[in-house]
C-alpha positions in Angstrom: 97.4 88.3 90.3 98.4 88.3 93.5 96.1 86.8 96.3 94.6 88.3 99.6 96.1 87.0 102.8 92.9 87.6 104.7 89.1 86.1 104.7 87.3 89.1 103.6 83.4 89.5 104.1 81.6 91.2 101.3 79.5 93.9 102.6 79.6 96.1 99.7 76.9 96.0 97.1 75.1 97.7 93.8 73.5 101.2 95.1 76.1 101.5 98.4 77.5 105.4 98.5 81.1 105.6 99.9 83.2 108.3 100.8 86.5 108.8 98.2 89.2 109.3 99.8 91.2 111.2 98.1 92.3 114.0 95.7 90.9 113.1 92.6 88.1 115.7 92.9 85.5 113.0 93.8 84.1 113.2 97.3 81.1 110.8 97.4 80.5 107.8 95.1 77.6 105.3 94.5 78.4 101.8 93.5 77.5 100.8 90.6 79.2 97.4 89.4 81.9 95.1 90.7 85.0 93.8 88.3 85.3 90.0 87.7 82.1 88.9 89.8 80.7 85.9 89.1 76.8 86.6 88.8 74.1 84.5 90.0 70.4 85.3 88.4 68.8 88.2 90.9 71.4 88.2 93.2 73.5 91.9 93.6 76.9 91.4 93.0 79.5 91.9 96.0 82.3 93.5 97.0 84.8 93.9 99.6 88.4 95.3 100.9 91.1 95.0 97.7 88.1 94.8 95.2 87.7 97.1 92.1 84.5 98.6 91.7 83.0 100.8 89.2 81.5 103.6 90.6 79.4 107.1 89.7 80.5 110.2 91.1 77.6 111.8 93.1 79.5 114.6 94.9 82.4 116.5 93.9 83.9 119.0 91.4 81.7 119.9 88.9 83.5 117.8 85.5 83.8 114.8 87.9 79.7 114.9 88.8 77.9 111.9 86.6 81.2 110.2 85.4 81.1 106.6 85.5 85.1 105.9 87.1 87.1 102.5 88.5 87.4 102.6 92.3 89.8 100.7 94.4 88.1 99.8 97.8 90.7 100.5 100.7 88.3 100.4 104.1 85.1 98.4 104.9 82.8 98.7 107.9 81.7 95.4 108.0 84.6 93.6 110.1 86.8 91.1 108.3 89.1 88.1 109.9 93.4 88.5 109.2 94.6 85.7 111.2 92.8 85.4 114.8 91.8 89.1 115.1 88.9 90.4 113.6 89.4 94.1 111.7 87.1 96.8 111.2 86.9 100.0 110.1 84.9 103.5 110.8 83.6 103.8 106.8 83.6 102.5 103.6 86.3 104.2 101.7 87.8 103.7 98.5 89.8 105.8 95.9 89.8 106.4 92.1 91.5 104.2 90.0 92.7 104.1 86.1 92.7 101.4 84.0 96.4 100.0 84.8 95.2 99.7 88.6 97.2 103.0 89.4 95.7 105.8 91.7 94.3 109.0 90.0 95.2 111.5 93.1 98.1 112.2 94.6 97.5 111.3 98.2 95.2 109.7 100.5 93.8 111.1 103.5 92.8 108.4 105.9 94.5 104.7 106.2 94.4 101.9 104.1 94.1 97.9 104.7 97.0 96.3 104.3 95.4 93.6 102.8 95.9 95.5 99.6 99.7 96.5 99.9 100.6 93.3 97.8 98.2 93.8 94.8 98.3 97.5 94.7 101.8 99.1 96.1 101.5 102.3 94.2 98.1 102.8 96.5 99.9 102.0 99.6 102.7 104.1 98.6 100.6 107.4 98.4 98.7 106.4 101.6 98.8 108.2 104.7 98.3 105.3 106.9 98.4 101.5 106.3 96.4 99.6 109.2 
C-alpha cells in the first residue's frame, strides 16, 4: 500500500454526514466506521483525505436508502499541510467504493485531492478535477 505524501488532519468522525459525490445514486451519507483504525477505549475513531470509511446512505434513490456501503473520502474541510502550503476544501466529499477499492459510479462531479491519485488511480481517472 502505497503511502500519502501529505500530513493529513483527521477531522472526520463516527456520526459526520457528507455529501457523495457522485453517480452512484447516493447523495448524502452518515459515517459510520473507519477501515484499519487503531481504537483507543471511548475515543471515536478518525478519519481523513485518502481514507476508506464505511458509511450509511441517508439520502438518495430509494434501493440505496439504509444500505450500509465503503466510501472513499476525496475532500475535507478541515485544512491539511502538502509541503509548506496549507489545503482546504469547501465540503466533505467522498464517493462509493466496492470492495477492490474501485469506484461504483461513473464520474465525479466536483475535484478530488491529489493526495489520493497514488493509492486510488481509477478514482482520479473518473474525476473531474484533481486539486
Amino acid at each position: 500500500m502505497l503511502g500519502v505524501a501529505a500530513r493529513i488532519t483527521k477531522p472526520i468522525i463516527t456520526g459526520t454526514h457528507m455529501v457523495c459525490d457522485d453517480n452512484s445514486g447516493a447523495k448524502e451519507v452518515a459515517v459510520i466506521g473507519v477501515k484499519k483504525s487503531k481504537g483507543r477505549l471511548r475515543r471515536l475513531p478518525k478519519a481523513g483525505v485518502g481514507d476508506v470509511i464505511i458509511v450509511s446512505v441517508k439520502k438518495g434513490k430509494p434501493g440505496m436508502v439504509k444500505k450500509k456501503e465503503k466510501a472513499l473520502i476525496i475532500r475535507q474541510r478541515q485544512r491539511f499541510r502538502r509541503g509548506k502550503e496549507w489545503i482546504a476544501f469547501e465540503d466533505n466529499a467522498c464517493v462509493l467504493v466496492d470492495d477492490q477499492k474501485l469506484p461504483k459510479g461513473t464520474e465525479i462531479k466536483g475535484c478530488v485531492a491529489r493526495e489520493i491519485s497514488e493509492r486510488f488511480p481509477k478514482v482520479v481517472a473518473i474525476a473531474a478535477a484533481v486539486v
